[in-house]
C-alpha positions as CSV (number, residue, x, y, z in Angstrom):
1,X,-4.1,51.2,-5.3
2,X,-3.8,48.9,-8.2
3,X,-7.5,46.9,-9.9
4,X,-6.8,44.1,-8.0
5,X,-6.0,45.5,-4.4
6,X,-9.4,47.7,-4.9
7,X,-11.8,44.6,-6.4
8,X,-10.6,42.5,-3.3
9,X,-10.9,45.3,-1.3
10,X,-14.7,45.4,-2.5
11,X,-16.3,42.4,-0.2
12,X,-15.1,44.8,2.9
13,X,-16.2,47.6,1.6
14,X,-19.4,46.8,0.9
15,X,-19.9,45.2,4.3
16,X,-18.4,48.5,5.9
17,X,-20.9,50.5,3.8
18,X,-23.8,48.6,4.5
19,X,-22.6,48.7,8.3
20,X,-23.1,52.1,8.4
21,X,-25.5,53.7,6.3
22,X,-28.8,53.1,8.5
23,X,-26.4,55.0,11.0
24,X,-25.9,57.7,8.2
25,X,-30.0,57.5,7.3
26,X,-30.9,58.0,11.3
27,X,-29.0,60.7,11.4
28,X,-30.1,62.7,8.6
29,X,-33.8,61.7,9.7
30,X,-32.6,63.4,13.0
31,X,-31.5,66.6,11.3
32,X,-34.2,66.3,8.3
33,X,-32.2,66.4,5.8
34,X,-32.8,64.1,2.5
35,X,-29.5,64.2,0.8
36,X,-29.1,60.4,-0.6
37,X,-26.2,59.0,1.8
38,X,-25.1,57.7,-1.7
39,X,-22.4,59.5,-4.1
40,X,-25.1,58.8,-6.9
41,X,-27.2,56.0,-8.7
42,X,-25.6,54.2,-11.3
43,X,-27.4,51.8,-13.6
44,X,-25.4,49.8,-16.2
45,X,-25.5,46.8,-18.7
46,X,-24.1,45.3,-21.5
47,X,-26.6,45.9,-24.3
48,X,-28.5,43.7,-26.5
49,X,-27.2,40.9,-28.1
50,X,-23.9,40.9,-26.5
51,X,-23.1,38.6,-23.6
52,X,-19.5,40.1,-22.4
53,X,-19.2,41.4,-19.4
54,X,-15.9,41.7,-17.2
55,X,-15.3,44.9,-18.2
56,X,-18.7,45.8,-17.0
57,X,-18.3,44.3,-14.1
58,X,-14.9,45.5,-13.1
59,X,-16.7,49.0,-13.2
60,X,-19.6,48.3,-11.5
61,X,-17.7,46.9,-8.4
62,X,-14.8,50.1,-8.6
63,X,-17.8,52.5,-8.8
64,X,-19.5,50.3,-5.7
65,X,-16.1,51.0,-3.3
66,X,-16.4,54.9,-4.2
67,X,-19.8,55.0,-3.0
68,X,-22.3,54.5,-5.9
69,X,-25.4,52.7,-5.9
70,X,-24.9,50.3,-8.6
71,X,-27.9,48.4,-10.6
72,X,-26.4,46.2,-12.9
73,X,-29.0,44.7,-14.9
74,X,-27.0,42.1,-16.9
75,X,-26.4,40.7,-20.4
76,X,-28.6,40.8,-23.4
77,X,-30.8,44.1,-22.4
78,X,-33.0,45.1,-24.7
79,X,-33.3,49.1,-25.3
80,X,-36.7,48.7,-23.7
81,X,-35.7,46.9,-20.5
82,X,-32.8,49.9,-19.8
83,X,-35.4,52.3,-20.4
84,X,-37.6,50.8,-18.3
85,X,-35.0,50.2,-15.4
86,X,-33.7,53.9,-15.9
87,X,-37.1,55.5,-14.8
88,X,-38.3,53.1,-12.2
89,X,-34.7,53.2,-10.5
90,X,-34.3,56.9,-11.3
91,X,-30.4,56.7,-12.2
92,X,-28.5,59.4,-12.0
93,X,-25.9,57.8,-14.9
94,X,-26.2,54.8,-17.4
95,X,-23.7,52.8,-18.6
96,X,-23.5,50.7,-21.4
97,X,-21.2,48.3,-22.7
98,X,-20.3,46.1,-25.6
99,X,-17.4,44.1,-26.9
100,X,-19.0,42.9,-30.4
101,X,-19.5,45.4,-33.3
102,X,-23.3,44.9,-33.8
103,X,-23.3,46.6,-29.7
104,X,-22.1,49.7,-31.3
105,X,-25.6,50.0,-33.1
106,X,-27.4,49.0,-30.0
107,X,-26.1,51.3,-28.0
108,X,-27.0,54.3,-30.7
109,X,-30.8,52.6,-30.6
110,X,-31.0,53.4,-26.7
111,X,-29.5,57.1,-27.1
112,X,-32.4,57.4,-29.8
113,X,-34.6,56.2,-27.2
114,X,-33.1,58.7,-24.4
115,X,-33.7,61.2,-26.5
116,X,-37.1,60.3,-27.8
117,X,-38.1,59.8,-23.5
118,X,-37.0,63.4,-23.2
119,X,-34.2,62.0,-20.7
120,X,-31.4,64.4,-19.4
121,X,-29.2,61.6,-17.7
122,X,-25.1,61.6,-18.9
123,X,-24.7,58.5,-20.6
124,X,-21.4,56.7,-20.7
125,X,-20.1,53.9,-23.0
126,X,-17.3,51.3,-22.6
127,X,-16.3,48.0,-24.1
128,X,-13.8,46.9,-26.2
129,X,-15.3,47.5,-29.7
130,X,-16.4,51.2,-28.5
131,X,-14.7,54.4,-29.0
132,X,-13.9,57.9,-28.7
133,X,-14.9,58.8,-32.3
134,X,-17.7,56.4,-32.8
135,X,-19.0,57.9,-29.5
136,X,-18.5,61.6,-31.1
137,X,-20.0,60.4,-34.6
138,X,-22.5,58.0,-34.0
139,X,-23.8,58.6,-30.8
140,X,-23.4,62.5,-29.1
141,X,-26.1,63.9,-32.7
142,X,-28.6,61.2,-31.3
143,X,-28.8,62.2,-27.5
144,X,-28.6,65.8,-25.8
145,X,-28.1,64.7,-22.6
146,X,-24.3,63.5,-22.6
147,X,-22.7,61.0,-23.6
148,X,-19.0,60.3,-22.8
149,X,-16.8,57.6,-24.1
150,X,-15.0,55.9,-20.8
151,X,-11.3,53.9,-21.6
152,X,-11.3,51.9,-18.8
153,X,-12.8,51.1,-15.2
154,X,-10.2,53.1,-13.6
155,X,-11.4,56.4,-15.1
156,X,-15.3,55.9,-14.6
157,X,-15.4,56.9,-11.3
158,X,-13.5,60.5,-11.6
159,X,-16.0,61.0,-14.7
160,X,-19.1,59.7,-12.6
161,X,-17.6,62.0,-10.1
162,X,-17.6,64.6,-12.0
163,X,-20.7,64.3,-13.8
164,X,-22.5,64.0,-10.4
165,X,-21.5,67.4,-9.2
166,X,-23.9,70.0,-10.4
167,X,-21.4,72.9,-10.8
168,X,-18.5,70.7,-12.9
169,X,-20.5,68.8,-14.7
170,X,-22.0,72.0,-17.1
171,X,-17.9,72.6,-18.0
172,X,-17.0,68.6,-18.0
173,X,-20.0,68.3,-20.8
174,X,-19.4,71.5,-22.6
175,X,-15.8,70.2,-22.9
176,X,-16.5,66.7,-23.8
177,X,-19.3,68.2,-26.2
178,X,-16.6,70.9,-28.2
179,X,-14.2,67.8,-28.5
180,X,-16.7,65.6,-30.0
181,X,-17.9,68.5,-32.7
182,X,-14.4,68.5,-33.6
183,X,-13.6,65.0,-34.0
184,X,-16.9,64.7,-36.0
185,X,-15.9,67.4,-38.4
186,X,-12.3,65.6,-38.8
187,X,-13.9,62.3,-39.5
188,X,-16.3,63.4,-42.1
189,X,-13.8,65.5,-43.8
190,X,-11.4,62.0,-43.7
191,X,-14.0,60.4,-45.7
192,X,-14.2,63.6,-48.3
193,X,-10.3,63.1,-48.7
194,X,-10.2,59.3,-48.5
195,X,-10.5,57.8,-52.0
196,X,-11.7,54.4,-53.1
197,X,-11.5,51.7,-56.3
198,X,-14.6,50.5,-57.7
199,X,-15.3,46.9,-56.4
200,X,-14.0,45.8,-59.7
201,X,-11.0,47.8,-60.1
202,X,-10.1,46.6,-56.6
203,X,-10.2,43.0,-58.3
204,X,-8.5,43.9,-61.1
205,X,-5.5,44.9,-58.7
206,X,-5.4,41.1,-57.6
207,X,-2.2,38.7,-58.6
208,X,-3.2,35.6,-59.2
209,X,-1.9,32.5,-57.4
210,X,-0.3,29.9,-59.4
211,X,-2.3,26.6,-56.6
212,X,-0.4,24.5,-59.0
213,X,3.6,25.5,-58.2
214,X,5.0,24.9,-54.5
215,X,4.6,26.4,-52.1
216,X,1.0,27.4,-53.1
217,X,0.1,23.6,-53.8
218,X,-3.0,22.5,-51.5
219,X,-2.5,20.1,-49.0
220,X,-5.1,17.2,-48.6
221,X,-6.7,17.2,-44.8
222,X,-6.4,13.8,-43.2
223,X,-10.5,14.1,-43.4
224,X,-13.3,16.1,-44.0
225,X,-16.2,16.8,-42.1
226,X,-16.0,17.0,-38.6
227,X,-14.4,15.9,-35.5
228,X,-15.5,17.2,-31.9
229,X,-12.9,17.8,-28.8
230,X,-15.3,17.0,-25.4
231,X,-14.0,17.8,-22.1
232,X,-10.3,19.2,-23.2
233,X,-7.8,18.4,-20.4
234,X,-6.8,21.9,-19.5
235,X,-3.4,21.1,-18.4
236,X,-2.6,20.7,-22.4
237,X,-4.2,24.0,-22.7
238,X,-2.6,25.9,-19.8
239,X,1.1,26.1,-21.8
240,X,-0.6,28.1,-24.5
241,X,-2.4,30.9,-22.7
242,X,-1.1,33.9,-23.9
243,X,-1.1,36.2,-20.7
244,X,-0.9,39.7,-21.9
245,X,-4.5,40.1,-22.2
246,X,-5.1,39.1,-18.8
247,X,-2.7,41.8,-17.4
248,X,-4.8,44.6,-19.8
249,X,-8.0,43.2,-17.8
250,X,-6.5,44.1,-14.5
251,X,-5.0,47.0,-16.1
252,X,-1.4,46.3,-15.0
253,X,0.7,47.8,-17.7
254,X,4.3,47.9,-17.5
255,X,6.4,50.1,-19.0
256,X,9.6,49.8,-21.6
257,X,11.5,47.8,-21.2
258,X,9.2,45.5,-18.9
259,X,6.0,45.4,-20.9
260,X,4.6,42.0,-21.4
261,X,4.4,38.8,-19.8
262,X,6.7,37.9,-17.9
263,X,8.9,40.9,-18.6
264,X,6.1,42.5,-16.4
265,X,6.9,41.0,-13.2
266,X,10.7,43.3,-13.5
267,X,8.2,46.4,-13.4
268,X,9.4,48.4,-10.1
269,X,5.8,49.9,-10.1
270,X,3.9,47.0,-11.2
271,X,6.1,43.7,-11.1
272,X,5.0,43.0,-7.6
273,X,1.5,42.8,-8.2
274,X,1.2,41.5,-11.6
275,X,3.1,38.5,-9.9
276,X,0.9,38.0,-7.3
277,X,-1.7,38.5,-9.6
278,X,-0.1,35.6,-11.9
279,X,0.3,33.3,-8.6
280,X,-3.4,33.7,-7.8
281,X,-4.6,33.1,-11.0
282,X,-3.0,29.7,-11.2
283,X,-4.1,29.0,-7.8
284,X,-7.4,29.5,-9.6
285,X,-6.3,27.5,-12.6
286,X,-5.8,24.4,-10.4
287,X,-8.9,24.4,-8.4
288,X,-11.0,24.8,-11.7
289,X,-9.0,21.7,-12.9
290,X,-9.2,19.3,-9.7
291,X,-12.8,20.4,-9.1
292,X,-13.3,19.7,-12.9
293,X,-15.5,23.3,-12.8
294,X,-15.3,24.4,-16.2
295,X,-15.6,22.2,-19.4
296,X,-13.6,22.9,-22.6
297,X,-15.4,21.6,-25.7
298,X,-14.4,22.0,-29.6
299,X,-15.4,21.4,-33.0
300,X,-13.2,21.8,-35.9
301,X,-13.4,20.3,-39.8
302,X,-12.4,20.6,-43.3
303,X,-14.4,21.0,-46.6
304,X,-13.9,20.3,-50.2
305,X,-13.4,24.2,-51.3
306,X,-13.0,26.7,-54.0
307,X,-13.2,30.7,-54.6
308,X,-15.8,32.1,-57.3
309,X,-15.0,35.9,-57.3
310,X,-15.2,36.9,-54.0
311,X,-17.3,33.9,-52.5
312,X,-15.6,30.6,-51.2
313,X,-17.7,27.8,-52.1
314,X,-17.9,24.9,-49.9
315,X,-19.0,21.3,-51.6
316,X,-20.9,18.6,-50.2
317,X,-18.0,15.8,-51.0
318,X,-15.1,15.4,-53.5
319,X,-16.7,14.8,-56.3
320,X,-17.3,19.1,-55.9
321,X,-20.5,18.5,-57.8
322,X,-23.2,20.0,-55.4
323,X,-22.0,22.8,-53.3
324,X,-23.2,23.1,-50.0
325,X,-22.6,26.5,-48.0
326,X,-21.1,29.8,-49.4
327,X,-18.9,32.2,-47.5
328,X,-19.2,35.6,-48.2
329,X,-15.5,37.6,-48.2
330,X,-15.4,41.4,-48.8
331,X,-12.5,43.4,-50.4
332,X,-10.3,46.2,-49.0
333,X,-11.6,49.5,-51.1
334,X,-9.4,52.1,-50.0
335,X,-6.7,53.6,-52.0
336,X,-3.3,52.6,-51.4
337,X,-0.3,54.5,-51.5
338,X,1.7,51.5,-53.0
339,X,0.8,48.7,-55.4
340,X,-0.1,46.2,-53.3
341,X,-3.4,43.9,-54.0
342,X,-6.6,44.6,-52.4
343,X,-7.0,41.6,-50.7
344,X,-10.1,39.4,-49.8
345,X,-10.1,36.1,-47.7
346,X,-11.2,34.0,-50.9
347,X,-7.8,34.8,-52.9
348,X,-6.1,32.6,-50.4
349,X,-8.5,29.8,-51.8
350,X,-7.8,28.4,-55.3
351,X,-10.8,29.2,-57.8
352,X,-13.1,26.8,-59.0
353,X,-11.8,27.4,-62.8
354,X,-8.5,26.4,-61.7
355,X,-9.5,23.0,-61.9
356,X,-7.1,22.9,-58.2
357,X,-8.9,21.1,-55.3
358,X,-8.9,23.2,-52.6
359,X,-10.5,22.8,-48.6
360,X,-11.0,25.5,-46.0
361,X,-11.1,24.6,-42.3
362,X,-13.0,26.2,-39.3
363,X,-13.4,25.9,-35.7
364,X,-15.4,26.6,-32.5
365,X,-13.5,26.3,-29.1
366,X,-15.3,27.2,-25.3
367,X,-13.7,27.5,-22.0
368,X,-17.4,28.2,-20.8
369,X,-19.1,25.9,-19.7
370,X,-19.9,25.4,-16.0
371,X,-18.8,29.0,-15.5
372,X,-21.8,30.6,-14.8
373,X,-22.3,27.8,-11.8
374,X,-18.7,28.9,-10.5
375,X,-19.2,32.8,-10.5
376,X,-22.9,32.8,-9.1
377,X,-20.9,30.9,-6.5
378,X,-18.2,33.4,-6.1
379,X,-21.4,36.2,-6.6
380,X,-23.2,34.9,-4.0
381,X,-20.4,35.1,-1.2
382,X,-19.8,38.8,-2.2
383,X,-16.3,37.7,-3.3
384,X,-16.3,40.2,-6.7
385,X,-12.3,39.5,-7.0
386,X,-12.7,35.7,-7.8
387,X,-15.9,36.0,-10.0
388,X,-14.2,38.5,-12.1
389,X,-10.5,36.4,-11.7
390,X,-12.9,33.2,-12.9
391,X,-14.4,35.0,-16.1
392,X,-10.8,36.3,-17.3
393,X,-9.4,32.9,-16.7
394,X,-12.2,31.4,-19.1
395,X,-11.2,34.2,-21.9
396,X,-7.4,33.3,-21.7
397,X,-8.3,29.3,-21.8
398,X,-10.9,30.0,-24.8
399,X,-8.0,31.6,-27.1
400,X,-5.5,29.6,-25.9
401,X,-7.7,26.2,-26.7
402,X,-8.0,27.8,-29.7
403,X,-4.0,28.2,-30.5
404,X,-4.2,24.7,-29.3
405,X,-6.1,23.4,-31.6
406,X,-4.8,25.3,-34.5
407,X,-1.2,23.8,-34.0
408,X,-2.9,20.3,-34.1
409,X,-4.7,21.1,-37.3
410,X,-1.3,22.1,-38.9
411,X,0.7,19.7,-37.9
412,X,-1.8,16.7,-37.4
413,X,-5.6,16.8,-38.3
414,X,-5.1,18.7,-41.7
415,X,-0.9,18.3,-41.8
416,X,0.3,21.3,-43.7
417,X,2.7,21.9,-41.5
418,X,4.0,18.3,-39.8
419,X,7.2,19.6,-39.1
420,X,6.7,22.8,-37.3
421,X,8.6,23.6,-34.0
422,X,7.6,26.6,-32.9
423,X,7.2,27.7,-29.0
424,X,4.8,29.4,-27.4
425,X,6.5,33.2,-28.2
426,X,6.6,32.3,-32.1
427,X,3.0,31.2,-31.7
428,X,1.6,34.3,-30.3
429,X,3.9,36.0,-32.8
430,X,1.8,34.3,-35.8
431,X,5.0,32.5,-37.2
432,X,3.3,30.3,-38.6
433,X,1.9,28.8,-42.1
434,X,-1.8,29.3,-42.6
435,X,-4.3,32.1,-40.7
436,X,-7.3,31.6,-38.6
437,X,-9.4,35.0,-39.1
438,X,-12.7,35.3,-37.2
439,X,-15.9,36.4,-38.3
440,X,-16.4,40.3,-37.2
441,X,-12.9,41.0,-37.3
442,X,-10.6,42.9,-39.4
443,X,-10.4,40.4,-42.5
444,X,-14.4,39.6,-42.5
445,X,-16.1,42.1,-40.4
446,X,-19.5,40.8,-40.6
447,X,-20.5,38.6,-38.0
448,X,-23.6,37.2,-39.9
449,X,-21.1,34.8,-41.9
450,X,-20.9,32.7,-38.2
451,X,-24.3,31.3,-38.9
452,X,-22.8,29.5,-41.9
453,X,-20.4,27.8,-40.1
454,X,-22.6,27.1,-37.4
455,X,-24.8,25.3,-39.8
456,X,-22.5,23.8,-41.8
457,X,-20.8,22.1,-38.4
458,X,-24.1,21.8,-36.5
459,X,-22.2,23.7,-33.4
460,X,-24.7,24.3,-31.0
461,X,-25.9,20.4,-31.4
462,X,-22.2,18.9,-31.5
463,X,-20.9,21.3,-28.3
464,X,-23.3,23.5,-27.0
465,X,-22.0,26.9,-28.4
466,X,-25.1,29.5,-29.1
467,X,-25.4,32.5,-31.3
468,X,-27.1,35.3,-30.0
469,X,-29.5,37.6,-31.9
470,X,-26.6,40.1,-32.5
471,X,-24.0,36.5,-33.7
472,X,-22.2,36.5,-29.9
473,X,-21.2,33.5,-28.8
474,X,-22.5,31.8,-25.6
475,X,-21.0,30.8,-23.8
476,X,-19.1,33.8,-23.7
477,X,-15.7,32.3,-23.7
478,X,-15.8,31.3,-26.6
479,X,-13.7,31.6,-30.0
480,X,-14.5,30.5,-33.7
481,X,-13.0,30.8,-36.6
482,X,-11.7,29.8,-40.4
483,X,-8.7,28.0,-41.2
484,X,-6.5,29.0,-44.3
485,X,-3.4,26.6,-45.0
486,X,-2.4,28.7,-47.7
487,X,0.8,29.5,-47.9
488,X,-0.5,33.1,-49.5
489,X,-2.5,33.8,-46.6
490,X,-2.4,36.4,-44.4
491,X,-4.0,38.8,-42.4
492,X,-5.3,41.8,-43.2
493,X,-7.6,44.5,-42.6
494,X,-10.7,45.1,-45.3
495,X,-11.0,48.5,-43.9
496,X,-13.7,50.7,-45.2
497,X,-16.4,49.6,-48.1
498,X,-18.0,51.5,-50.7
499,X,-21.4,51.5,-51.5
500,X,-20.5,49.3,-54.8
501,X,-19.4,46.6,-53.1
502,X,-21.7,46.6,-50.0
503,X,-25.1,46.5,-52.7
504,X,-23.7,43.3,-54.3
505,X,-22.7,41.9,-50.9
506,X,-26.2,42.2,-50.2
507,X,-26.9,40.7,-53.7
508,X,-24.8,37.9,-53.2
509,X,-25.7,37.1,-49.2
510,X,-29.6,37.6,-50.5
511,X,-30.4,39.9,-47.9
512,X,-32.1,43.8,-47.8
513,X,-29.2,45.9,-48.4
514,X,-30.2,48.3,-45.1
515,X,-29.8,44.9,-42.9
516,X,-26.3,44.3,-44.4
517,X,-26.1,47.8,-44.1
518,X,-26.2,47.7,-40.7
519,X,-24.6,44.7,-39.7
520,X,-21.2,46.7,-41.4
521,X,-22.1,50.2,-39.9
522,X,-18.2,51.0,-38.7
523,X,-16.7,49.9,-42.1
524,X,-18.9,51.8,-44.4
525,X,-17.5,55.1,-45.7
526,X,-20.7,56.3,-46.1
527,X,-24.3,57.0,-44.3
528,X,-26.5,55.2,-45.1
């Protein structure tokens, strides 16, 4: 069965289960025994900080149909709330999941905690910002009792499975355990082989842009400060959605030379369902939009700008006399095999000593609001398949207001680019002039640097968008970013950071150098 036909299978299921199991419990009453009628209790959440949760919830309901008693306790958990609903529900298995980087250290505070409790229950991590070799690195030394990284929802249940029976779980564990050892010993050894410049010999490796000779001139925004996009018509966003993602979700995956929307629908394994999938989505799509159940609201604007070293300097007005926010960039480290620069976001932004006036843009886009309403709806008639089809929907409208917008800022709000034509393939392609790098991705991986924009555009009071403890947005379909017009910009990667540069990072944010420390635990090369 594909994701889909088992999620909508789920409602039945459940009713089935629930159908029979005081039948099952008589019965064993009858014969005394006091095997659970269950294949096993399952308790899982997305940790601390972090407000994703489809992929969570896709598990939850797969492990539900193959007979586990599922407690999912939510968002946001606290390490002491897990621990707490471990014991009292006495779960056989927890699972934790994450999607932003700052989870990854979360999830490493409640295996310390496991540990420290003296608990012996496998522990099993998912989300999109986990992985194999942070699991095997960061997590296995900290906890004795298991701990398995898990790819996708379709593979927790053979692993719960397996973990559950008392015979293959000793060779399941001392497998998973001898893999991990090895991948730890390989990753430490990369980091005694991988070399890295000085922070100031990786500046030195910088060419400098001429901002004064085309095609590096800045353009002039139409306006600076802010403007606000309330109650989006999601008909103009709908022709943007970018629908790969949304196949991953459901984990329909064609294969060469049918990958990809809508390539996908050709797929002699797949095509039929991912099409029926697409049809029911839009379905969706409509009665969101004619019931007016989810609100898309934005906030975008353009600053008076310039670079000092590796800081972009924002100013108050044009006069570029009292500055008024500073974002922090950081600089790739690692060696390279050719001559390229070592790039950080503020070389795209002409330096103050240029005498060059320069601007940087930003943005904050949700698809979320009025979603929780709509799944507690979909929740509450034990209809799993729409709550989860709901959530995906929002993440595909959030990025897709987002490529939206940034096509209005090129070619209209800021105008760098008035004459593009580009369609929706060469969008999603990144054809076009300028970036938009987010906060806690590759090209800034620290996700502090969102508070700065949140100040500096007063988000949550304009639109409503919230930062969590550990800098998620909420709602969680949501997506922010920077703007670069720059012809010079582009994406890149900073990679990993050598203690140099991360003690004047600290310097320059003003912060204690283990909190930075830890806000850039999967890029250090180090241990802290």
């Amino acid at each position: 069965m594909f994701l889909p036909q088992v999620i909508k299978s789920a409602r039945v299921m459940k009713k089935a289960v629930g159908h029979l199991i005081p039948f099952m419990d008589a019965e064993k009453a009858a014969s005394g025994s006091t095997e659970s009628s269950s294949a096993g209790t399952f308790l899982i959440a997305t940790v601390k900080g972090d407000v994703h949760d489809i992929g969570k919830n896709i598990v939850a309901v797969v492990l539900g149909c193959n007979n586990f008693k599922v407690i999912d306790i939510g968002v946001m958990c606290p390490c002491e709330k897990i621990m707490d609903a471990v014991i009292e529900s006495k779960a056989d298995i927890l699972g934790l999941s994450g999607l932003i980087t700052p989870s990854l250290d979360e999830m490493v505070d409640v295996a310390k905690e496991m540990e420290k409790r003296g608990l012996k229950i496998p522990l099993l991590i998912g989300g999109a910002t986990t992985s194999k070799m942070h699991t095997a690195v960061k997590l296995t030394p900290n906890y004795s009792g298991g701990v398995i990284h898990v790819l996708d929802a379709s593979r927790a249940v053979p692993v719960a499975q397996t973990l559950m029976d008392k015979v293959k779980s000793i060779e399941f564990l001392d497998d998973i355990n001898e893999t991990y050892a090895e991948m730890r010993e390989e990753f430490y050894a990369g980091l005694e082989d991988r070399k890295y410049l000085s922070i100031e010999a990786a500046r030195a490796t910088v060419k400098p842009v001429d901002f004064t000779v085309a095609p590096n001139v800045p353009v002039t925004p139409k306006f600076t400060g802010t403007r606000t996009c309330i109650d989006v018509c999601i008909d103009d966003v709908i022709p943007y959605i970018d629908w790969n993602p949304f196949f991953q979700v459901w984990q329909l995956r064609g294969r060469y030379p049918n990958r990809g929307y809508p390539k996908i629908f050709n797929d002699e394994t797949v095509g039929a369902e991912a099409k029926k999938l697409f049809n029911e989505a839009n379905a969706m799509l409509t009665k969101i939009k004619e019931g007016k159940r989810v609100k898309l609201n934005g906030i975008f604007g353009f600053y008076p700008a310039n670079s000092v070293g590796d800081d972009i300097v924002v100013y108050t007005d044009e006069s570029r006399s009292t500055p008024s926010h500073t974002f922090h960039t950081l600089r790739q480290q690692a060696e390279k095999d050719t001559d390229e620069p070592y790039m950080a976001l503020s070389d795209f932004i002409a330096p103050k000593d240029s005498g060059v006036k320069d601007y940087l843009g930003m943005f904050c886009v949700s698809a979320g609001f009025g979603l929780d309403e709509l799944t507690a709806e979909f929740k509450a008639a034990g209809d799993d398949y729409s709550y989860i089809m709901a959530e995906a929907l929002a993440d595909r409208l959030a990025e897709a207001f987002a490529e939206l917008l940034h096509q209005q800022v090129r070619k209209e709000h800021w105008g760098y680019a008035p004459d593009e034509k580009l369609g929706s393939d060469d969008l999603l392609k990144v054809q076009y002039k300028g970036i938009r790098p987010a906060c806690g991705y590759p090209s800034q991986p620290d996700h502090t640097e969102k508070a700065t924009m949140w100040d500096l555009m007063k988000v949550k009071e304009e639109i409503g968008v919230e930062l969590t403890e550990s800098f998620a947005m909420l709602p969680a379909a949501s997506v922010s970013g920077l703007y670069f017009a720059g012809d010079c910009s582009q994406y890149f990667n900073v990679g990993k950071l050598a203690p140099d540069q991360v003690k004047e990072y600290a310097e320059r944010k003003k912060m204690e150098l283990s909190v930075v420390q830890r806000w850039l635990g999967p890029n250090l090369n180090y241990e802290p």
